[in-house]
N, C-alpha and C positions, 0 to 999 in steps of 0.2 A: 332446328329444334326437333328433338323427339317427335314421331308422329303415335296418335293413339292408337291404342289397342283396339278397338272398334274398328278401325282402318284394315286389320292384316288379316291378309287370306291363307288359309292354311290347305286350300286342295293339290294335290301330288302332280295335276295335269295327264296327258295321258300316257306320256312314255313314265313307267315305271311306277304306277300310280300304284297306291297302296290296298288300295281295293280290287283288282283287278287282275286277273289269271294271267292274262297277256295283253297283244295285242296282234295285228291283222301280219305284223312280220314272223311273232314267235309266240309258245305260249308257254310262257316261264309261270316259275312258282313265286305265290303271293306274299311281299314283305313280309319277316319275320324277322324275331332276333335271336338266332340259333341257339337252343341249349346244348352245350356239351354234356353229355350223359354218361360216359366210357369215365370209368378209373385212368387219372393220367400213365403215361411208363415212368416210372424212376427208377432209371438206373443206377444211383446213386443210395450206400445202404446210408442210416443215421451217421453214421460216423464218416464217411463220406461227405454229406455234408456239411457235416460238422467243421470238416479238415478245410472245405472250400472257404466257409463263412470264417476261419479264424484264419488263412489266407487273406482275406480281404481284409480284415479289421488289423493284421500285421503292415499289408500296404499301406492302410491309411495311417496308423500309427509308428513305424517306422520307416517309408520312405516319403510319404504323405503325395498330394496331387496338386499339380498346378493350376492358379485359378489365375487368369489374365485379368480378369474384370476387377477395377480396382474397388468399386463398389461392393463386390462380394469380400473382398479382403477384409474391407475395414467393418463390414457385417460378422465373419467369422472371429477379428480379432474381441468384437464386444459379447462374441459366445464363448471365448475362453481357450480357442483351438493357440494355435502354436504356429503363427504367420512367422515366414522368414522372406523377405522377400516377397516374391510369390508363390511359392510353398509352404504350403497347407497342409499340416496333420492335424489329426481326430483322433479324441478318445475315443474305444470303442463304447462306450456304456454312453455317451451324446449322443452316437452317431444311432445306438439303438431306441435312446431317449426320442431321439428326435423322429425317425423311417417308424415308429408307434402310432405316431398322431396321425398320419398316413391313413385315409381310408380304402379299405378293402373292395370296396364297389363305388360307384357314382354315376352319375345322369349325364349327357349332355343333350341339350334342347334346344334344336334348330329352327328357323324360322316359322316351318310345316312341326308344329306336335306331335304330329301321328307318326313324325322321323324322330322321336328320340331314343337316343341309343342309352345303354349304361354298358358301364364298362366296370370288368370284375365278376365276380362270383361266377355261374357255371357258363355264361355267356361268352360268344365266339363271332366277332364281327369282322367283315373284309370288308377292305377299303382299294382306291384303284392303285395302280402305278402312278410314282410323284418321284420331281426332277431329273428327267433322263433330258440330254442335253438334242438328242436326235431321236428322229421320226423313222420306221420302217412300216411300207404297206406293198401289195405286191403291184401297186402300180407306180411306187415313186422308189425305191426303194431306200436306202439309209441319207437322209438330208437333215441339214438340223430344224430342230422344232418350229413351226410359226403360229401363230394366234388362232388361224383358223383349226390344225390339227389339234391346239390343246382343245379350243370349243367342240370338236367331234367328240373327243374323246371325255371330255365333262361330257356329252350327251350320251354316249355309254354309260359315265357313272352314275347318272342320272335313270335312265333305262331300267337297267340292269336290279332287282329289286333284292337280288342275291350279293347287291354293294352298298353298305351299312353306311359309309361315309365319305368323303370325297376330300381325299389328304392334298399335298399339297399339289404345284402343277404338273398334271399329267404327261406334259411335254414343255420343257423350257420353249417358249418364243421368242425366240433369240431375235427376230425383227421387231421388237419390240425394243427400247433402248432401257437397261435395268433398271434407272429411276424413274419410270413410270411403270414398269412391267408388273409389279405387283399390284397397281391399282388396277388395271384392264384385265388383267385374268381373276381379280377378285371380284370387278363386277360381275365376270361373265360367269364364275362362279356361283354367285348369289341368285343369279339371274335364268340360269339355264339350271341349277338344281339347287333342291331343296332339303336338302341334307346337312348334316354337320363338317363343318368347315373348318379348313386348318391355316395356321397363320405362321412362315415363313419366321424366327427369328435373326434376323439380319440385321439390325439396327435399330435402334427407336424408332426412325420414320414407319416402317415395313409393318410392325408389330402392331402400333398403336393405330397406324392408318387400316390396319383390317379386322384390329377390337371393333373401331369406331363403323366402319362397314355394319360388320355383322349386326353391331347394336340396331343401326339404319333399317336393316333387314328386315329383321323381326319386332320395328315399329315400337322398341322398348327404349324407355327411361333409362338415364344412364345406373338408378336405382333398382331397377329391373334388370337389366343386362349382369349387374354384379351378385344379385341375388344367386344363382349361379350359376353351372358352365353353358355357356353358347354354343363354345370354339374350345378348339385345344392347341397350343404348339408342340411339336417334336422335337428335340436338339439332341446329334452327337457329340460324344466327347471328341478333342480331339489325340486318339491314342498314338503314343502309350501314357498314360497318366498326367491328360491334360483337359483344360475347360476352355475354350477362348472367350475373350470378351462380347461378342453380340447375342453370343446366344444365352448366355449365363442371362444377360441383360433383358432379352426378349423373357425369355422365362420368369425370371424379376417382374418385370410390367404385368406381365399376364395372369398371375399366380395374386400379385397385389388387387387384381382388379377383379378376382375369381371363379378365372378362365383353368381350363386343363393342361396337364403339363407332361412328356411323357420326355422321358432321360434313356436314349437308346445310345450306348457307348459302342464303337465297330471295330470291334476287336478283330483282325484277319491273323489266323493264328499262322506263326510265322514270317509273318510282315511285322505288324503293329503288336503283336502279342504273344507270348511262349508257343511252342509247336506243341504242348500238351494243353490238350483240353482243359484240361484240371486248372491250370495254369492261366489259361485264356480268359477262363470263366470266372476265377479267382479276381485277374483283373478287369475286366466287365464290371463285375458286383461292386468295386470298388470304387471304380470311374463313376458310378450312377450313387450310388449309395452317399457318396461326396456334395453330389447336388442334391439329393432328393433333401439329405438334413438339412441344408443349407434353403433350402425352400421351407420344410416345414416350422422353422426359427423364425422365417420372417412371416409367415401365416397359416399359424396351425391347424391343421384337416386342412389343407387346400388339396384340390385332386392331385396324386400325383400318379403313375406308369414306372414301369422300371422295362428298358426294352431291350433283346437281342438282338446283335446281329453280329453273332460271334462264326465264322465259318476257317477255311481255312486257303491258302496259297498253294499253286501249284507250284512245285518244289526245284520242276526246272526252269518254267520259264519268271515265276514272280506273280503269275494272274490271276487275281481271286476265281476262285470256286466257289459254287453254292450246289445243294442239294446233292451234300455228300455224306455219306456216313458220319462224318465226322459235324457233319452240320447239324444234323437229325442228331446226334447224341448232346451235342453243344446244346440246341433249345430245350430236351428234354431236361437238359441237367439245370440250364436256368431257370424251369418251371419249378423245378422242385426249390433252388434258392427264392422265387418271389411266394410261393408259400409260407417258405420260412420267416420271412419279412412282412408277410401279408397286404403283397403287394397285387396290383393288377401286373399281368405280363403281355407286352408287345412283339412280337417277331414277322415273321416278313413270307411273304411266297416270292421266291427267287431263282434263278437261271443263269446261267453264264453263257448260254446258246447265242448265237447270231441271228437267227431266224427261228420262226414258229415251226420248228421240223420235232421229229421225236425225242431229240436232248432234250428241248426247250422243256418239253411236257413232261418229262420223266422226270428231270430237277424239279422242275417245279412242282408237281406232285408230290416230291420228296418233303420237298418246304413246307406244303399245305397239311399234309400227314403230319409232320414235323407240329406242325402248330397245334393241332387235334392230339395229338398224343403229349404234348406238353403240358397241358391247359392253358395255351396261349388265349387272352381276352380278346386281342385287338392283332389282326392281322396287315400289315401293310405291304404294297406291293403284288397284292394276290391275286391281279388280273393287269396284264398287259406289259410284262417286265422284260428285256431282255440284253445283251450283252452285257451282263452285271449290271443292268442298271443304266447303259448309256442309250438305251433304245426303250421307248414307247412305242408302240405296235400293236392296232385294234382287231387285226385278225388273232392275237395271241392272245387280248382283252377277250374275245368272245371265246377261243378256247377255254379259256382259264376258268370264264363263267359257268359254263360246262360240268368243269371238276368242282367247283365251288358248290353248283346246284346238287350233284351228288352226293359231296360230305354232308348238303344238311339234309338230303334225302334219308342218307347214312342214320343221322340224328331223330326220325321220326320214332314216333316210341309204337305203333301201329306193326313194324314190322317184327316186333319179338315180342306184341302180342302173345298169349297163352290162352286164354279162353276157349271154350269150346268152337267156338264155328273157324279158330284158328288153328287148332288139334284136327278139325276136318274128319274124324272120325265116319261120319255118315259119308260123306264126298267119297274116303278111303274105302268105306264099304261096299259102296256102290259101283264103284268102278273094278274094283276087287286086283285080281291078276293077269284080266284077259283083255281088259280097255286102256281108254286115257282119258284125262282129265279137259281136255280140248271143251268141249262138248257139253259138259255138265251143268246144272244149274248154280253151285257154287262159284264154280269159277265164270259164268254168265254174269253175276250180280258182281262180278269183281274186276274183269277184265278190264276195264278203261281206268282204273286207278292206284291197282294192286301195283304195279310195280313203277318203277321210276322212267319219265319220257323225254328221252333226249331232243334237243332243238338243234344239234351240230352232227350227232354222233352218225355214220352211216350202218346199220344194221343188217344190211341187206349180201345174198353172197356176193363171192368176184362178177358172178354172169348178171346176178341183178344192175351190181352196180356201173358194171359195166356200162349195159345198155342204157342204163342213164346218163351218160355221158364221161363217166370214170374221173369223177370232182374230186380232190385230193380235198383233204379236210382245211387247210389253208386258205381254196379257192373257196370253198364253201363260206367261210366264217368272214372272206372280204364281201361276199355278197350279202349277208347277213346284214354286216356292218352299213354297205349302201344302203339299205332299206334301211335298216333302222335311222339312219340319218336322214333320207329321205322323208320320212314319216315322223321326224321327231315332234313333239310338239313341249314348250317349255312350260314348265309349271306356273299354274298362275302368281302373277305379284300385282299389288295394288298402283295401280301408275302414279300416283301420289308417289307411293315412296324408291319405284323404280328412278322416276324425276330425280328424286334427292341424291339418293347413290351416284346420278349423272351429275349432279352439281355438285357434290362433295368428292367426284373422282376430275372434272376441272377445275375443282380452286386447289387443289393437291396439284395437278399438274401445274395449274398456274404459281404456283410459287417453290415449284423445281421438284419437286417427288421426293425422292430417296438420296442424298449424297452417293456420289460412287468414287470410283479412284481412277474415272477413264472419261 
């Protein structure tokens, strides 16, 4: 049974509390939900776009997309589309009908209130690394995932007050056997943060058992829970212009139930998608656009996302690339398509690095600029990503946190201030042509907040740092991480309804989890 609302605790605890500057390992900046302030880049002129969006609406109306889920077919055939099989065409003027009713912005509201996020309008949320199948740290180094590293690394996400949301598992734990695995890391989800939560589309079991979670969570009615988003799922297409059945499905359940829904189609150009951008992007918009109407048919205004992660192949060997020119123009161009559509947009901070060395940083910086310059809403991936995605790695978590605290440093409106004691004029006077500003009373009343302070960054010259022991920035961000796990402490939940979550994640075991195929 539902438990009451009188029952649920909404304090953040102390790692990453929302009140709170820091804490005794670092002193990060306090919760916030970034405004993007910067005019996006579009490079793309009108007629550009234009060329892209009647691209798309040519795919969907003459070669159409493949929907496996039988359930979505016989939905499409009572909207009028043109089922063959399972090929699916759209008129364009539905498909426009439909990506309308689509809201522009929306809420989700996590167990903790004071974590809710929305998603859309000028706002710009990072979330951690989700499904990388292996662990790197500089003590074990590439092993695959297990239960304990995803729980560190949820306490990162948790932590870190520069991470908006907590997507899906930060590291697969593969010791865990599938058809249980997403109950154990959904509890420990729910459990070690208090954030907004994502729900795996995998099959009915997967989907409905971490709705029913979440609702658990947050102590809400199943009327309450629906009222609306809690949680969100993500689903890719599978490219080149295809859907498969679980995720279509999970989306279906979640959307019916008035959960959030985000359609990131992964386009790798020249693999899965033309080696022109134009091209790439073209099918992207098509692939998502396909589902998003297909969603909005069966519950109009249900949240939806339109996401990228359009990048591109390396051309000799076959290995996706991120945070390449071509990647950074790819998001920017699909910022300007989910404008056109009035859609929120997803895209990623990503790497194709091995290890947290200076690739890793520089792509992924690219990514994170990439998002900022797009007006990406919802960032995923944006701490802790690396060998495309097959490595989770919390020394590379805490880097990334780093560049993450920066862009919304970036974002403070204080620092392009104009006013007079910003103009400085009397400071400038004062000091004239023969002094420096060191010293002064302006800059006295200023110095410990005026500029941005790193918790990773070494600032010091080669001799200072030297003599400190000459810590490479890697070494640093794994000791970082010690402590902060050391010191973690989880955010309060009511033991009433922690209990419940443990009884509703063994009668789920108890009666076999998740089907699998092994």
């Amino acid at each position: 049974m539902p438990q009451s609302a009188s029952r649920r605790r909404r304090h953040g605890g102390r790692a990453g509390a929302a009140d709170r500057r820091g804490s005794a390992v670092i002193d990060q900046m306090p919760w916030r939900l970034p405004v993007n302030t910067d005019r996006p880049t579009e490079p793309l002129p009108p007629e550009g776009v234009q060329a892209i969006h009647d691209g798309a609406m040519r795919i969907l109306e003459e070669i159409g997309i493949e929907f496996l889920n039988l359930e979505s077919l016989e939905i499409f055939k009572e909207a009028g589309a043109r089922v063959d099989g399972t090929n699916v065409r759209l008129d364009r003027d539905w498909v426009m009908e439909m990506v309308a009713k689509a809201p522009a912005q929306f809420d989700i509201t996590p167990r903790n209130l004071d974590r809710k996020i929305t998603i859309g309008g000028p706002y710009i949320l990072f979330g951690n690394v989700s499904s990388p199948p292996n662990y790197w740290d500089l003590t074990t180094g590439k092993v695959p995932g297990t239960r304990q590293q995803c729980a560190d690394l949820l306490k990162l996400t948790q932590y870190f007050n520069c991470i908006h949301f907590a997507g899906g598992y930060p590291v697969e734990p593969v010791d865990i056997h599938a058809r249980e695995r997403h109950l154990d890391v959904v509890f420990d989800k729910l459990t070690l943060t208090d954030k907004v939560a994502h729900a795996y589309s995998l099959g009915k079991e997967r989907v409905e058992d971490v709705m029913e979670m979440v609702r658990i969570a947050g102590g809400l009615s199943e009327e309450e829970f629906q009222a609306e988003p809690r949680m969100y799922t993500n689903i890719n297409s599978t490219s080149p212009l295809k859907h498969d059945v679980p995720m279509i499905d999970g989306c279906l359940r979640c959307v019916r139930r008035g959960q959030a829904v985000i359609v990131t189609p992964f386009t790798l150009a020249g693999a899965m998608a033309p080696v022109t951008m134009a091209g790439a992007v073209a099918q992207s918009v098509a692939e998502a656009l396909s589902a998003i109407a297909l969603f909005q048919y069966v519950r109009p205004g249900c949240p939806c996302a339109i996401g990228t992660f359009t990048s591109n192949v390396d051309m000799k060997s076959g290995a996706p690339a991120f945070g390449t020119p071509e990647y950074m123009r790819a998001t920017q161009m699909t910022g300007q398509m989910a404008r056109f559509y009035g859609l929120p947009l997803r895209s990623s901070g990503s790497s194709a690095a091995n290890v947290p060395d200076g690739q890793a940083m520089w792509e992924t910086s690219n990514s994170l600029w990439a998002a900022v310059q797009s007006g990406t809403n919802v960032v995923y991936h944006a701490a802790g990503w690396l060998e495309g995605g097959l490595i989770a790695s919390p020394e590379k978590f805490i880097m990334d946190c780093e560049v993450i605290q920066m862009i919304q440093r970036y974002f403070e409106p204080e620092i392009c201030a104009t006013g007079p004691d910003e103009i400085a004029l009397e400071a400038i006077r004062d000091v004239g042509n023969q002094g420096h500003f060191f010293g002064i009373q302006h800059t006295q009343d200023r110095y410990t907040t005026v500029f941005y302070q790193p918790f990773l960054s070494d600032w010091r010259n080669y001799e200072g740092w030297e003599l400190a022991g000459g810590v490479w920035t890697a070494e640093r961000a794994h000791q970082k991480f010690k402590e902060i796990i050391a010191s973690f402490e989880a955010p309060e939940l009511d033991i009433a309804i922690r209990d419940e979550l443990a009884d509703f994640v063994a009668r789920r075991k108890a009666e076999g989890g998740a089907p699998t195929d092994f």
